[in-house]
Biopython code that builds the backbone (N, CA, C, O; Angstrom):
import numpy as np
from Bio.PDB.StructureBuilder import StructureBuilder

atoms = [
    (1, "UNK", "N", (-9.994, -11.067, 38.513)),
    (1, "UNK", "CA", (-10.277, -10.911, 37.105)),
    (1, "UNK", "C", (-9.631, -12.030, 36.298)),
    (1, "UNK", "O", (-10.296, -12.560, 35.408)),
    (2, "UNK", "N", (-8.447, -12.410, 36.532)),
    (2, "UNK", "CA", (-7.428, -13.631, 35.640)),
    (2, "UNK", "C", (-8.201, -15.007, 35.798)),
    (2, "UNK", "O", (-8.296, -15.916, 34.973)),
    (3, "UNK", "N", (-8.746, -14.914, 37.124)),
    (3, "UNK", "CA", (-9.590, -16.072, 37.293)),
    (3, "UNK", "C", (-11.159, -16.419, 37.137)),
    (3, "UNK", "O", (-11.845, -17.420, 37.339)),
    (4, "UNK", "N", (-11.415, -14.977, 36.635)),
    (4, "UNK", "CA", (-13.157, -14.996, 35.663)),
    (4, "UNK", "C", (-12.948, -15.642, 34.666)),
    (4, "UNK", "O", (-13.649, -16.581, 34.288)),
    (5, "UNK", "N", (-11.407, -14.985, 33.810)),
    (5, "UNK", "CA", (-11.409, -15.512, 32.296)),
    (5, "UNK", "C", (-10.669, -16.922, 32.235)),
    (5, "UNK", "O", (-10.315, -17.449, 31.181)),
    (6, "UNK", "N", (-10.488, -17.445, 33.463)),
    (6, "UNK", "CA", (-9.142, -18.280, 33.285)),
    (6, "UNK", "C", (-10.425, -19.564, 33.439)),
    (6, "UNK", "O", (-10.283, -20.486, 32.635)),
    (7, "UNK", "N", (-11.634, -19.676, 34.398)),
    (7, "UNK", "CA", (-12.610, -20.741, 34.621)),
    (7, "UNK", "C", (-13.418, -20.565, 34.102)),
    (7, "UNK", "O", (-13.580, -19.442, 33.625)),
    (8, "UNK", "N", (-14.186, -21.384, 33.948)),
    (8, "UNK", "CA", (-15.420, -21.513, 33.228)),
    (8, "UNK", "C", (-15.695, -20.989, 32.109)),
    (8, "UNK", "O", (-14.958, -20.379, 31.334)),
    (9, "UNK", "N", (-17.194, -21.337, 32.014)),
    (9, "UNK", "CA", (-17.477, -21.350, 29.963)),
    (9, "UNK", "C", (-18.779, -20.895, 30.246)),
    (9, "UNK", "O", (-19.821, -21.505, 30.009)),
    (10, "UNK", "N", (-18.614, -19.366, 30.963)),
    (10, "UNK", "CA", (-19.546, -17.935, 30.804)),
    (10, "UNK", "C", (-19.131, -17.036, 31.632)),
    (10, "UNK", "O", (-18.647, -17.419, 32.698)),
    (11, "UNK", "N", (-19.208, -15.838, 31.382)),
    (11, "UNK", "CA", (-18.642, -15.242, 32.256)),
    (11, "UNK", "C", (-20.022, -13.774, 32.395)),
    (11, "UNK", "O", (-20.249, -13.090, 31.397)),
    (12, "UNK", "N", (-20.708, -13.539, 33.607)),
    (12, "UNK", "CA", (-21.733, -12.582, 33.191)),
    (12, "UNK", "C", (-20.693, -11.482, 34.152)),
    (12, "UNK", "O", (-19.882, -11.808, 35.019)),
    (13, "UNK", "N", (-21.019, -10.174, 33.687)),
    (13, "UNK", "CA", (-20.781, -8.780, 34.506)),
    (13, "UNK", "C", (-22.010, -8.350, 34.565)),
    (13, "UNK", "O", (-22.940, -8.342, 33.758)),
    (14, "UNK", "N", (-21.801, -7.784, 36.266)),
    (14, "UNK", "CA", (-23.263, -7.389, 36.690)),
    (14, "UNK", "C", (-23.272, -5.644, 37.317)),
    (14, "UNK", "O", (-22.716, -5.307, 38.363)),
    (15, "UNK", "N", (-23.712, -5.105, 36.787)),
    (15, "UNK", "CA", (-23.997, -3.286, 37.373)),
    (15, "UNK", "C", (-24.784, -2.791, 38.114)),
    (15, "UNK", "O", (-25.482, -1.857, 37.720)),
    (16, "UNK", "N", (-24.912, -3.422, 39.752)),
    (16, "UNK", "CA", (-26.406, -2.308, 40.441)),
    (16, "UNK", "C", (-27.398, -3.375, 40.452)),
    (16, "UNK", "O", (-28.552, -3.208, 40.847)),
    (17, "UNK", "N", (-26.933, -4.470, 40.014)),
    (17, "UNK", "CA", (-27.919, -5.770, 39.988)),
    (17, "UNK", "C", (-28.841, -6.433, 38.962)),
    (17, "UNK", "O", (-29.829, -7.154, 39.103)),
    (18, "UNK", "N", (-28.101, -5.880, 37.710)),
    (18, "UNK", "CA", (-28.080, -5.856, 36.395)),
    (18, "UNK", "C", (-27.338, -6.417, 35.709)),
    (18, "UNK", "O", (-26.137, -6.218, 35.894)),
    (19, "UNK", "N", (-27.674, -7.126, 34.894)),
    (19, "UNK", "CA", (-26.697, -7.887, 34.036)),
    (19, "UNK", "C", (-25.979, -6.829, 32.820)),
    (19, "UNK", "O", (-26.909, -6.455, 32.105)),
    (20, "UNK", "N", (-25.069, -6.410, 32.489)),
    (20, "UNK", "CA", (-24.749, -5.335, 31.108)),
    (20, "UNK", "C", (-24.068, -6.155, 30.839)),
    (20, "UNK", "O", (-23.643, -5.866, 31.958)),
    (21, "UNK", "N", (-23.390, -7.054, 30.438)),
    (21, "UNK", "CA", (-22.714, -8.458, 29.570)),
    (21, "UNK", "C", (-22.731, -10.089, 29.894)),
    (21, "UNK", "O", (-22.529, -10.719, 30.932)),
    (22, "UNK", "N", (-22.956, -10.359, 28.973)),
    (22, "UNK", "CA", (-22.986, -12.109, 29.188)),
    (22, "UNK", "C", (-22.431, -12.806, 28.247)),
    (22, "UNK", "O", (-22.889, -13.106, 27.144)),
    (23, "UNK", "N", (-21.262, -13.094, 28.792)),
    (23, "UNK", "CA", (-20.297, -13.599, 27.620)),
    (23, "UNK", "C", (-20.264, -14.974, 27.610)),
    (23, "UNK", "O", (-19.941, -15.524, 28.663)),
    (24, "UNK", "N", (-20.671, -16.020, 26.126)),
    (24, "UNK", "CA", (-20.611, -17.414, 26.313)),
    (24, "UNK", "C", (-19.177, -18.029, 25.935)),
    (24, "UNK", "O", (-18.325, -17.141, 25.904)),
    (25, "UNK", "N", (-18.891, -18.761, 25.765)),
    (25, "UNK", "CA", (-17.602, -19.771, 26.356)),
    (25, "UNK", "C", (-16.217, -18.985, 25.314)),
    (25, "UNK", "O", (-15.111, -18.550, 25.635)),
    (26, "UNK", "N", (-17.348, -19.136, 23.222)),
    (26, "UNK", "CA", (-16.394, -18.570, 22.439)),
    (26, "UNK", "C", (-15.875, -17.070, 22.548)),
    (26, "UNK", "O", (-14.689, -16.859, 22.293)),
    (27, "UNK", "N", (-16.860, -15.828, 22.983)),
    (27, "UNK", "CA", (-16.842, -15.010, 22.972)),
    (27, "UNK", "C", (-15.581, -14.623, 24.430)),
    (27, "UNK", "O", (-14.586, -13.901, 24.499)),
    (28, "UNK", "N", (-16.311, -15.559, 25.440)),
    (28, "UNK", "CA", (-14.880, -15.180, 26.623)),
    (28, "UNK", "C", (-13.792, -15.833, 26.320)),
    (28, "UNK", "O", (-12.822, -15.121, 26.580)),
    (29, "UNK", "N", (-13.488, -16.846, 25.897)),
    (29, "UNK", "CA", (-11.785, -16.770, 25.380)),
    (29, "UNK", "C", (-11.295, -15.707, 24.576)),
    (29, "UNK", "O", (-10.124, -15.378, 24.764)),
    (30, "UNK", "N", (-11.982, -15.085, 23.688)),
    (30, "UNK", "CA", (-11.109, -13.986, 23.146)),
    (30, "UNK", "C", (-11.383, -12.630, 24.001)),
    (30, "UNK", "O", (-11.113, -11.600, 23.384)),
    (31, "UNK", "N", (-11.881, -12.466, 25.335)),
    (31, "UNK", "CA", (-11.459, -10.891, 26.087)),
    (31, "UNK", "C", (-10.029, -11.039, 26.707)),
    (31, "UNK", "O", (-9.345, -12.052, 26.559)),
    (32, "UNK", "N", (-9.752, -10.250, 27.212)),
    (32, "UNK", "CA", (-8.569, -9.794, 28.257)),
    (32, "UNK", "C", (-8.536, -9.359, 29.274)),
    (32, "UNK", "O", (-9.626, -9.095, 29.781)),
    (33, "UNK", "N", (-7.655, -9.159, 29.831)),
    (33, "UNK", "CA", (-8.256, -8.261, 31.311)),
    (33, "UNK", "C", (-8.337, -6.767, 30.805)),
    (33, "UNK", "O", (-9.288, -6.014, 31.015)),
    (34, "UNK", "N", (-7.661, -6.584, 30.393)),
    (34, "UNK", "CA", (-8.103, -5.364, 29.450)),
    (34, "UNK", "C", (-9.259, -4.799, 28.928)),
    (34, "UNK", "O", (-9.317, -3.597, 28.670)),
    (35, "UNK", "N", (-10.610, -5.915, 28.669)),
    (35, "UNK", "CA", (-10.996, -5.766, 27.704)),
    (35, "UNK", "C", (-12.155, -5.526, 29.828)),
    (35, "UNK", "O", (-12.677, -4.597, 30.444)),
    (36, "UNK", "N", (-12.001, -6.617, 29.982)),
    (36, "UNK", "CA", (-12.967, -6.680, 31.447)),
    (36, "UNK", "C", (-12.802, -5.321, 32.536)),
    (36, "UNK", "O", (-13.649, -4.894, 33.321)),
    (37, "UNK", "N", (-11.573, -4.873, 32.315)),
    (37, "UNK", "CA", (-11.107, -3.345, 33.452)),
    (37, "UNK", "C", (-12.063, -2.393, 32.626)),
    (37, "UNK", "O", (-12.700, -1.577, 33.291)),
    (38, "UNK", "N", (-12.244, -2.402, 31.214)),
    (38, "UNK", "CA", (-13.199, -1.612, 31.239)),
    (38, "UNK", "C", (-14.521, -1.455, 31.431)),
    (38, "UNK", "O", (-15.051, -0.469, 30.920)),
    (39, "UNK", "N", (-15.415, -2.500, 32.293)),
    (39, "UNK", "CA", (-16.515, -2.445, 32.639)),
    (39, "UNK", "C", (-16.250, -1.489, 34.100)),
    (39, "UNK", "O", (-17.026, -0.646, 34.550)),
    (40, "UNK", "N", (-15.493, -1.722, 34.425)),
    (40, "UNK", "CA", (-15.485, -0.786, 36.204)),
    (40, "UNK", "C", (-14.427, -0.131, 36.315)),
    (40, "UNK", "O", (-13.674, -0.287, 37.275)),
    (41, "UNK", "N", (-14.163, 0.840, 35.201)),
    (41, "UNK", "CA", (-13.375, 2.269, 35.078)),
    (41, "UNK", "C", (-14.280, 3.112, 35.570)),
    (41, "UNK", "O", (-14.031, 4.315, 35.637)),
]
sb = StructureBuilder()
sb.init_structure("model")
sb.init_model(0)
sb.init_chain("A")
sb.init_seg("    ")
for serial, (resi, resn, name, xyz) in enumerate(atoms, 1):
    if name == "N":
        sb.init_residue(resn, " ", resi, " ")
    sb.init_atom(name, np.array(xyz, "f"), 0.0, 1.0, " ", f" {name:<3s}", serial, name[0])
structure = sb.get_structure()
């Protein structure tokens, strides 16, 4: 996870083979891991 947000400039989460977020470069510098643990609670 430290190293989704830590590289690159997009970050997609995928569910079942589905995309449910696609975050571009501005939007992923401001998550957390915090913010990412809650896609797979």
């Amino acid at each position: 996870m430290d190293d989704a947000l830590r590289y690159g400039n997009r970050l997609i989460v995928i569910d079942d083979g589905r995309i449910i977020k696609d975050f571009d470069q501005a939007k992923k510098e401001k998550l957390t891991r915090s913010n990412l643990d809650t896609f797979f609670a």
